[in-house]
N, C-alpha and C positions, 0 to 999 in steps of 0.2 A: 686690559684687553683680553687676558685670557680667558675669564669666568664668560666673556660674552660670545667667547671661540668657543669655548667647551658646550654654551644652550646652544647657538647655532647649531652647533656639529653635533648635538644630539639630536637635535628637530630635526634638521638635514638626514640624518643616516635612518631618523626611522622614517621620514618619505621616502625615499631610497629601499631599504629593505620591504618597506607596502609595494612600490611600484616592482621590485625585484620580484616582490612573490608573483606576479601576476603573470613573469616570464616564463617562472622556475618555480616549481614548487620543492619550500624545504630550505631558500636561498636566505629568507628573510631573519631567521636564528642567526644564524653564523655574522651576517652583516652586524648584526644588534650587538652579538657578543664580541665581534672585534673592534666595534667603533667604542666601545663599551671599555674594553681593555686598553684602549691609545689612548682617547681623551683623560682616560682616567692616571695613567703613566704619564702623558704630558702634565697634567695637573700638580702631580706628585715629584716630575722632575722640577720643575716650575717651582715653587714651594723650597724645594731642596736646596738651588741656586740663589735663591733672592736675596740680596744683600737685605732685606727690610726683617726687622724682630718680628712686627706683627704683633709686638704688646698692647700696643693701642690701636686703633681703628686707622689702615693704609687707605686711602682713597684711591683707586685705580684707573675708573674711566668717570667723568663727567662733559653731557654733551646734551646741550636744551633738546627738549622733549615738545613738550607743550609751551609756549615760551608766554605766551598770553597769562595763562596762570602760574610761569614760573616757575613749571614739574622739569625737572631732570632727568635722564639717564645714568643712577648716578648707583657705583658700584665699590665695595668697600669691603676688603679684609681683616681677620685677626685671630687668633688662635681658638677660640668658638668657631666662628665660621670655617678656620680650615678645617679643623677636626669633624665637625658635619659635614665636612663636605667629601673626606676621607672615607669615611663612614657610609656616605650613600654611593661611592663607587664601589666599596666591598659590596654592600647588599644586591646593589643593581647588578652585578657579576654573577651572584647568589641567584636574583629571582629571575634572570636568565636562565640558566643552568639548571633551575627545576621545572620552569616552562618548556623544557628540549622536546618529552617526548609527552607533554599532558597537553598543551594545544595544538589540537589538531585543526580545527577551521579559522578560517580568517587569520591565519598567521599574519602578515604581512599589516593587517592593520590595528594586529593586538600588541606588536614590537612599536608599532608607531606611536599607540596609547603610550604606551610603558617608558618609551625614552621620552614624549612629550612629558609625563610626568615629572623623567628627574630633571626636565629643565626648567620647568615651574621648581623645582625644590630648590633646585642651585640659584635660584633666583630670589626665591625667597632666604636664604641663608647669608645673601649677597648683597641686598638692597638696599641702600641707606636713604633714600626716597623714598617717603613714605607711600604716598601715590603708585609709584613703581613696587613698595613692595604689596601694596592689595591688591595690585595689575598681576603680579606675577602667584599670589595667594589664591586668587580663581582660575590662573590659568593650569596653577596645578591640581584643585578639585575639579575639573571638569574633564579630564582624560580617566582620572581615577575611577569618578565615577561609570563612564564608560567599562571601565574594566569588570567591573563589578556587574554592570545592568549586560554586557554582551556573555564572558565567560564564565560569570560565573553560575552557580550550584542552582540547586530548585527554586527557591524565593529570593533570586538574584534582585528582582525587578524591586519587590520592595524594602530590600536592604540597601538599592543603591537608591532610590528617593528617598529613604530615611536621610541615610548619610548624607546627602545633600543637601534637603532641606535644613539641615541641624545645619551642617557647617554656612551654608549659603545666610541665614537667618542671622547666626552669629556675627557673620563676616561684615555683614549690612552693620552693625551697632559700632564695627570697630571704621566703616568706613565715614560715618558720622559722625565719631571721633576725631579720624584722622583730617575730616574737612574743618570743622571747630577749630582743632590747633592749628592749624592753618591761618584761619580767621582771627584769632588769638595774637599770631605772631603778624599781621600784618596792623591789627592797633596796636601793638606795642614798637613795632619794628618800620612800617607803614608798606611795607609789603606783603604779600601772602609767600608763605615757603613751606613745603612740605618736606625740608631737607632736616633728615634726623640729627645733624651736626646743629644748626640751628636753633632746633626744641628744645635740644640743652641747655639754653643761655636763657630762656624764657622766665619770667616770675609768673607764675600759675596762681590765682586765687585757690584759696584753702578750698573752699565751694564746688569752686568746678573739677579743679583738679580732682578729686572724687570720684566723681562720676565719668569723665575722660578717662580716669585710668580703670572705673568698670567697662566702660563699652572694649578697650585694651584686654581687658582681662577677660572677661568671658568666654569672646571670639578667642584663645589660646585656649581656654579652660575648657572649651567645648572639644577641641582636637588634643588637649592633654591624651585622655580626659579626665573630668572630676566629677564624683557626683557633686550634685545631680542633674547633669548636662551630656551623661555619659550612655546614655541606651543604645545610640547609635553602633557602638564600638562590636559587642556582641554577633550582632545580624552581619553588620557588613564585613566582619571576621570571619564569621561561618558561611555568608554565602559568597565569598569572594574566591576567585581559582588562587592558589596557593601563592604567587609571585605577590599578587594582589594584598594577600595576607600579612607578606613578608615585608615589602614597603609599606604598608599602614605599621604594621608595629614596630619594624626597625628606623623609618626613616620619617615618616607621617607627622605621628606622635612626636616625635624631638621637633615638630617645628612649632609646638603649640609651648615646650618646654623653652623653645630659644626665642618666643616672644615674649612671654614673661621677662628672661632674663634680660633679652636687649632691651625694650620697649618699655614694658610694666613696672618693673624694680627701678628703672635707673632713669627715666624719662618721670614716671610719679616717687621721687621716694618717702616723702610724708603722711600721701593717700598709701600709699602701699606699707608703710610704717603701723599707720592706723589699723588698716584692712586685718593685717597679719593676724592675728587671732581668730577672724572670721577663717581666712584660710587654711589655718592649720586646723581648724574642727573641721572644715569637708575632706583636709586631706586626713585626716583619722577615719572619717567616715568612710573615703575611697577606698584605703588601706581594707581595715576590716571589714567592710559590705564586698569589695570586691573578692578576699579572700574565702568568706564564706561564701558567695556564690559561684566561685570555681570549684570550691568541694562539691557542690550541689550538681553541678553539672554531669551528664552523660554522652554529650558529646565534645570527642577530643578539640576543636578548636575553638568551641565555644568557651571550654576550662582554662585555656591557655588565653582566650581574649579578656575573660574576666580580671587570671593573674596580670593583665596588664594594667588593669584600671587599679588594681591593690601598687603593683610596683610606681605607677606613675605618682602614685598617693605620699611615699618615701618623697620624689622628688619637690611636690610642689610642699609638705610640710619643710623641707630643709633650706626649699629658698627663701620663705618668708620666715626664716630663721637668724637671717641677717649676720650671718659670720663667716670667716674664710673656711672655717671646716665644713662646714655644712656643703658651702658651694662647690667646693673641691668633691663633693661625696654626689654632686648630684650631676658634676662634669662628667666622672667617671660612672654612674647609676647608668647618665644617656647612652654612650659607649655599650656597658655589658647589657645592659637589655636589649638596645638594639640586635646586638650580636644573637645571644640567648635564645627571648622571641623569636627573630629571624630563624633560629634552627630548631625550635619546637615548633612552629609553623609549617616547616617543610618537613620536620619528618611524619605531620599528620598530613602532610600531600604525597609523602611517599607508603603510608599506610594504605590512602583511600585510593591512590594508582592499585592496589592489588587487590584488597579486598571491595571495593565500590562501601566505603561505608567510613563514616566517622563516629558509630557507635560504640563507647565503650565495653556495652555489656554485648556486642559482637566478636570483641577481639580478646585476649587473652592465649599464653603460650608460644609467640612469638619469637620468644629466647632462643629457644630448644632448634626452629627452625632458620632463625636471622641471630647468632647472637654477637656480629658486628652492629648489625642495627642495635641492639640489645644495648652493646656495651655503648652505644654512641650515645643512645635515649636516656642511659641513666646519667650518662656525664652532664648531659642538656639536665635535665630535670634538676639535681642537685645544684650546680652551677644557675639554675632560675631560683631555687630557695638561698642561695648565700653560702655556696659550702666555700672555706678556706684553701684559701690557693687559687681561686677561679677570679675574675674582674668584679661579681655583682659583689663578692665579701667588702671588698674593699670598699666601693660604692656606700653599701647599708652600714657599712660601720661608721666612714666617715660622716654619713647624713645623720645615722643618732647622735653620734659624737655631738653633732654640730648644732640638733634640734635639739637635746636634751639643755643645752644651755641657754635658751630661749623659752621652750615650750617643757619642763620636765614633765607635766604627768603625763601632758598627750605623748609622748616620744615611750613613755614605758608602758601606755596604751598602746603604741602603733607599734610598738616592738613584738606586743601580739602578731602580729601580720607576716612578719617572719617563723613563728612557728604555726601560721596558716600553711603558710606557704610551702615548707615541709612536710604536711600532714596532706594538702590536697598532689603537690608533686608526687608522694609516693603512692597516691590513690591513681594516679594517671598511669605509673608505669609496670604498679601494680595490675592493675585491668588489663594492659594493652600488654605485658610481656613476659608477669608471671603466671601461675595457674592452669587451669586445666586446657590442652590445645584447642581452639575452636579453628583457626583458620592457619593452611599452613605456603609460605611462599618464597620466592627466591632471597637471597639476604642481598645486601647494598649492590648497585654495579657500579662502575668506576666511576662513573659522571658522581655518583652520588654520596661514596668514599671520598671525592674529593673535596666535594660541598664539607661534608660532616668533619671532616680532619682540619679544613682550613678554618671552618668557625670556630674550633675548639684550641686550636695552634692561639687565635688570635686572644679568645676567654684565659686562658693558661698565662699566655704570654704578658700578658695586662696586670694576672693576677698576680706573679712572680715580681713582674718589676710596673707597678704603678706610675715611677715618676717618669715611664717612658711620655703618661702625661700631665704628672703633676708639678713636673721642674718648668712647665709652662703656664702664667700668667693669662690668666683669663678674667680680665676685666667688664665682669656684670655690674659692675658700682657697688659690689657688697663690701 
């Protein structure tokens, strides 16, 4: 019952903070960020208390839906899904706290996008229905979208139909999917059931199974991303207002990584056995094409969207790597890049709050006049290449560890991508904070210290001590 208290109570609070704004101006932030902070402490007290491990998938609420064809309300926890779900109340707190003082219009119904958001995500994290989870997979790209086409940047409009169109098109392959297994399970079962508990028991023809777990895998591959499915990411990174930014690569992206795991890997594992080779050439090719086109880059979030299609590239070669190291390396990859991205995103929203610009070859010197911004940007920068002691080391290391014993030459090919990934990081903070002054402005304020200190507490903290989530059992079928 919780998970369906906590979407309520985020749809709820942001109708509430919309209708609030209309009384008040100004009323609608503080609503978002306090319902924002209790659901998200309930959640976590929740969790803390529960006699249940959570090793294996808890079923919490089930209650007919559709009863004709058998769909559910059916909702289900386990140590992936908490940990994403942890994850999206730190960010959601994050992309609050940078939207304080950069939206200025329609507050009131850009809080309301933004919580409608993470309740499609918590629902997608949650859903063991599979009808229920493509029901709650479009309910979370359609606010997003929103975000994009109302607040954001100069060619908002056609970064957020890009983005659409890709994920929407994708989404269609996996919904035809998910209606087949359906079909599947009712001549063998003589019902139809879209319940993911269910699918498990199924014997799948070599044949179809294939091609089921393509239309599975795509629709995820498209929102990883991977090339080459991945164009969207770029655009709707750059023209998206900074919050926007923050949940596409903190929290967005891990839902295309936790379909694979739950869905693709463990629901197909012989097609996905097969495939694995195909996949680990595009995630070589993600790695390295994304890493040299983040060096290529001159503006700051487009370089930082890129590194993301290079880091998600680590992820999707280590799962189809098929061993506990690997998977361990790509539980904790999701974690630090979420975190990471999340705060190289925001400090090119707190650059372009001063200067109006996200061009690199505008900025440079900013040390001299920010150098807490200074020293925050390089600990982000370094900690997105893999420096020791931060959460992504750990992540990259477990995932080669893990892919070198499946895939060795591509893993000492894609180990290139980490000394990408250092060469274009110090080209960003290079540009933007050493060098000759071009632009000069006030250094962090507290709202903004607090943002940068708490992602870095959290990166540190990870890095320090790993088994705060590796002594937890996360059962992807690897």
């Amino acid at each position: 019952m919780i998970i369906s208290l906590l979407m309520i109570g985020l749809v709820f609070s942001g109708g509430f903070a919309w209708y609030m704004e209309t009384k008040r101006t100004g009323q609608a932030k503080f609503i978002a960020l306090l319902a924002t902070i209790i659901l998200g402490s309930c959640f976590t007290l929740y969790i803390a208390t529960s006699p249940e491990s959570y090793a294996e998938l808890v079923l919490l609420t089930k209650v007919t839906w559709i009863s004709v064809f058998n769909i559910h309300y059916m909702i289900a926890l386990d140590h992936l899904s908490i940990l994403l779900l942890l994850l999206t109340f730190i960010l959601t707190v994050v992309a609050i706290l940078i939207s304080w003082r950069e939206i200025t219009h329609r507050q009131g119904f850009y809080y309301f996008n933004l919580l409608t958001t993470i309740a499609g995500i918590i629902g997608v994290f949650t859903a063991v229905d599979m009808f229920l989870f493509f029901f709650f997979w479009e309910v979370m790209l359609l606010p997003m979208t929103a975000l994009i086409a109302i607040w954001g940047h100069e060619n908002r409009h056609f970064a957020a139909i890009k983005f659409f169109i890709f994920t929407q098109v994708s989404s269609l392959l996996m919904l035809i999917a998910i209606i087949l297994m359906a079909f599947i399970h009712q001549q063998q079962e003589g019902q139809l059931s879209f319940a993911y508990q269910d699918w498990l028991t199924l014997t799948l023809p070599a044949d179809y199974s294939y091609y089921l777990m393509l239309g599975f895998f795509i629709a995820f591959a498209v929102k990883l991303p991977s090339f080459p499915v991945h164009s969207w990411l770029p655009d709707a990174h750059t023209q998206a207002p900074t919050a926007g930014s923050v949940l596409l690569a903190g929290i967005l992206l891990k839902t295309g990584a936790y379909g694979l795991i739950r869905f693709v890997i463990v629901l197909f594992p012989q097609a996905s056995e097969e495939f694995a080779p195909i996949a680990a050439v595009l995630a070589l090719i993600s790695i390295l094409y994304g890493a040299k086109m983040a060096f290529a880059q001159t503006d700051f979030k487009r370089l930082v969207a890129y590194s993301s299609i290079s880091h998600m590239g680590f992820v999707m070669l280590a799962l189809f790597a098929f061993n506990a190291n690997a998977f361990q390396g790509v539980i904790i990859t999701l974690v630090a890049h979420g975190l990471s991205s999340a705060a190289l995103f925001t400090f090119a929203g707190m650059i372009y709050a001063r200067i109006h610009s996200r061009d690199l070859r505008e900025m440079g010197g900013f040390w001299r006049a920010s150098p807490v911004m200074g020293g925050f940007a390089l600990a982000f920068v370094v900690a997105a290449f893999g420096m020791p002691g931060l959460a992504n080391f750990i992540g990259e290391f477990y995932s080669l560890i893990g892919a070198f014993q499946r895939f060795p030459l591509i893993t000492i090919l894609a180990a290139l991508g980490i000394i990408g990934s250092a060469i274009y990081g110090m080209l960003l903070f290079q540009s933007s904070f050493q060098g000759p002054v071009k632009n000069s402005f006030i250094d962090l304020s507290i709202r903004e210290r607090f943002i940068a200190t708490s992602l870095f507490i959290f990166l540190l903290v990870l890095g320090l001590f790993p088994n705060l989530i590796l002594q937890y059992s996360f059962n992807g079928g690897l």
